[in-house]
C-alpha positions, 0 to 999 in steps of 0.5 A, a space after each residue: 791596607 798595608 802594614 808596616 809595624 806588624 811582621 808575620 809574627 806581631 810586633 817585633 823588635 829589641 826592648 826599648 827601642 822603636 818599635 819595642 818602647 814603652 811609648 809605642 806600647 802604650 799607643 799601640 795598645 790604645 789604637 787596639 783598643 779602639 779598633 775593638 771598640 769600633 762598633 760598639 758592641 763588644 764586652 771592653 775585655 782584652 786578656 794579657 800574657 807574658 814570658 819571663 823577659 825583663 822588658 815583659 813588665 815594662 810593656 804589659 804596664 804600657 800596654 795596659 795604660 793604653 787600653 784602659 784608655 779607650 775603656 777595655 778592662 784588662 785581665 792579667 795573666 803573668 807568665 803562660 804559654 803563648 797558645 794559653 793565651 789564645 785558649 783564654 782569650 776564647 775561653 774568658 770570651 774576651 775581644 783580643 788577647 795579647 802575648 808580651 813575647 818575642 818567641 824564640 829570640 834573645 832576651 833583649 828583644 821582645 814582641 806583641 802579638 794579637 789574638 782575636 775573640 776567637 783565640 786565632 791571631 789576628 787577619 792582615 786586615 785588622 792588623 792594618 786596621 789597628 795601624 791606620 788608627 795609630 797612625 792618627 789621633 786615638 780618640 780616648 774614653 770619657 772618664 766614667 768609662 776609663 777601663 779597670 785592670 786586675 790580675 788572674 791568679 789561675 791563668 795558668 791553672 786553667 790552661 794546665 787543666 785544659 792541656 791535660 784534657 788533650 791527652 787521651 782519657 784513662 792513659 798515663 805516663 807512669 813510668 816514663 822519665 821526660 826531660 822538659 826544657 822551658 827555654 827559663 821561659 812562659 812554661 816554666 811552671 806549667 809544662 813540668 805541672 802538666 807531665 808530672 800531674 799526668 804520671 811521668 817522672 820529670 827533669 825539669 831543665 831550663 825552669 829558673 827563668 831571671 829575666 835575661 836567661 830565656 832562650 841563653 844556651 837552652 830551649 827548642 833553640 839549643 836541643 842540645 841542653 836536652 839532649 845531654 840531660 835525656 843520656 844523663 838520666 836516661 830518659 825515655 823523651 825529651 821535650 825542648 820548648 822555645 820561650 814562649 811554648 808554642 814551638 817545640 823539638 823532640 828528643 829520643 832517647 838516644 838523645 837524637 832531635 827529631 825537628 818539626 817535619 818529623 812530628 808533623 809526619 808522625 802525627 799525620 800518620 797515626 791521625 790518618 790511620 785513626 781516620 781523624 786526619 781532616 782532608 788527608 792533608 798536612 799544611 806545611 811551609 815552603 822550608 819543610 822537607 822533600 822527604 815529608 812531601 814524599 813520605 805523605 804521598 807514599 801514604 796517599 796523603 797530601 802536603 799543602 804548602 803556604 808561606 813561611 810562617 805560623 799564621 799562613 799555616 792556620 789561615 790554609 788550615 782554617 780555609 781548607 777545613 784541615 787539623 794538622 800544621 806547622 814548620 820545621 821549625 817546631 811550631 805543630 798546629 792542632 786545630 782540634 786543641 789549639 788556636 796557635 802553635 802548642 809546644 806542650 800538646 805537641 808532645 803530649 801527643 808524641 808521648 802518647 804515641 810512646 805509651 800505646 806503640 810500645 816503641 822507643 821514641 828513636 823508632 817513632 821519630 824517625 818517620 822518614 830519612 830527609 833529603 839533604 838540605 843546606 840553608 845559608 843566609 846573605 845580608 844585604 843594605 836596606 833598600 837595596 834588592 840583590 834578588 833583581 839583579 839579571 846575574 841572580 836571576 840566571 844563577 837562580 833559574 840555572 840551579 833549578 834546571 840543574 835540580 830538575 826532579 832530584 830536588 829544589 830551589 827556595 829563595 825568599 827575604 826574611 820578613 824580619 831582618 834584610 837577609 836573602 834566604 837560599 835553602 835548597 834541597 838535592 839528594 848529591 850532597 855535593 852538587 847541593 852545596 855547588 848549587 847554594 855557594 853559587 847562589 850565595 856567591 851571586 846575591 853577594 856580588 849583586 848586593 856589595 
């Protein structure tokens, strides 16, 4: 079955208009609903988180009036972390969780994301699922069988504690100064509870959320917010979060950011050297770095690649059996904590590194130099497919023969908006940059 609402991430888009209106969550929320009640045998329980987005409140009442429409009782959590939702929905033994967010993006937009009973996002197969059901008549609940809704007032208390038992038992972080940037995001409460309950002395940054700030000029999206408050306080660490926590970039002390790659080779690193590394392989994307791919096989370690995307990193994982993934991007999965991507964990883990390595987070956070990379984007008309056009496809194949073993060439469609990525990698910056403006160039003139 295909999908046509759902992206790679949930259902996205800007608040009140399709498909982020109050209406399609409603109905979305009844066809879900359904779809776990199909067989009958399911305990009729769905947990629900938000971020601190204006729309949040809009969409989780909609979204709530639908599900107890086809008899699912609603659990309420307010504003947590998106991997809190995965670890309740697991941990309350619901059938599906859902997170009100849309992640990174601007306080206009939101999105619904899906987790299944078992805290995982949900398949490509139950998404389509829940699409076919939409797309009909949702056959509704008798009225004895109307679902009832109620708030969880220690949601988020529950994952502050299970977040805290990931962190390595009998260590602390006394005396430790830690910038967190919450983006005015899910974590802004939790994460400064979490590092100052463990020890450390905090700088909260980005914890006055106002509905319409997430993300404004702070966050994993703009580590410079972090960066200054870290040479500012000289702090030790900086950890910048993304609205709905489960991305993260870290910063040194000398305020420098380390990106996704960089704590991916950290952490694949030292699991390997503890001999904790499942597989002995690390499950990226297609946009993480040459240099990690080399770092990792210089240490006899492997780099799976899968397309971009959080979801197809923990379906290679899940598959293969591995414990470490994610993007450059920022989002670190860790199968042995989480279900999802978990910003927080992620830097619990770099700051555990800190306090037993005797290091400075600079020397842990640069694992290894990275190739150059230029990354540019091209808008194209909707319907339209540039990437056909015989001219691209010679300026293409002409660039990866001009690259040969010095680097590479990755050009794919954003799965969320009508841009053609080209990101290519080369260690001759100049030929790097020959090499893209004539890609650039051609999709341009293909798609005029």
């Amino acid at each position: 079955m295909s999908r046509k609402l759902f992206g790679t991430d949930g259902v996205r888009g800007r608040a009140n208009t399709h498909p982020m209106t109050a209406e399609m969550a409603l109905r979305l929320g009844a066809a879900a609903g359904r779809w776990f009640r199909r067989d009958g045998r399911n305990r009729h329980r769905v947990v629900i988180g938000k971020d601190t987005r204006l729309s949040g409140y809009m969409l989780e009442n909609a979204l709530t009036a639908g599900l107890t429409s086809t008899g699912m009782n609603v659990l309420l959590l307010g504003p947590v972390p998106t991997p809190a939702v995965g670890f309740l929905t697991r941990s309350m033994r619901a059938d599906l969780g859902i997170m009100i967010s849309a992640s990174h993006n601007p306080a206009e937009d939101n999105g619904i994301k899906f987790f299944g009973p078992d805290g995982f996002k949900l398949s490509d197969e139950a998404e389509a699922g829940i699409e076919a059901i939409l797309a009909g008549d949702i056959a509704l609940a008798q009225p004895a069988s109307i679902g009832r809704a109620k708030r969880i007032e220690d949601g988020r208390g529950r994952y502050v504690e299970y977040a805290k038992t990931t962190f390595p038992a009998g260590q602390r972080l006394d005396g430790l100064r830690v910038v967190i940037d919450c983006a005015n995001g899910a974590a802004y409460r939790a994460a400064p509870d979490v590092l100052w309950e463990l020890g450390a002395e905090v700088i909260p940054l980005g914890v006055e959320p106002n509905g319409f700030n997430i993300n404004a000029g702070v966050g994993s999206t703009h580590p410079e917010a972090a960066a200054a408050a870290v040479r500012e306080h000289g702090a030790h660490l900086g950890i910048s979060l993304d609205g709905d926590a489960d991305r993260v970039m870290i910063v040194d002390e000398q305020g420098h950011v380390a990106d996704g790659d960089q704590l991916m080779a950290l952490l694949a690193a030292r699991w390997a050297d503890a001999g904790r590394l499942r597989g002995g392989a690390l499950v990226a994307t297609v946009m993480s770095n040459l240099g990690l791919e080399r770092f990792l096989t210089g240490r006899g370690l492997r780099l799976e690649r899968t397309a971009v995307g959080d979801r197809y990193v923990v379906e290679r994982m899940r598959g293969a059996g591995y414990n470490l993934g994610g993007e450059q991007s920022g989002h670190i999965v860790m199968t042995d904590y989480a279900t999802t991507g978990d910003g927080l964990i992620a830097g619990l883990q770099v700051l555990a590194a800190l306090a037993d390595s005797g290091c400075v987070a600079s020397e842990l956070l640069r694992q290894f130099t990275p190739v150059p990379q230029m990354l540019k984007n091209v808008r194209y008309a909707a319907g339209a497919d540039p990437l056909s056009a015989d001219a691209v496809r010679a300026e293409i194949a002409s660039a990866e023969a001009r690259l040969a073993q010095s680097g590479r060439v990755l050009i794919r469609k954003s799965g969320t908006e009508p841009l053609i990525r080209v990101m290519a990698e080369a260690e001759d910056e100049a030929v790097l940059r020959e090499v893209v403006d004539g890609i650039v160039a051609a999709v341009e003139k293909a798609a005029a």
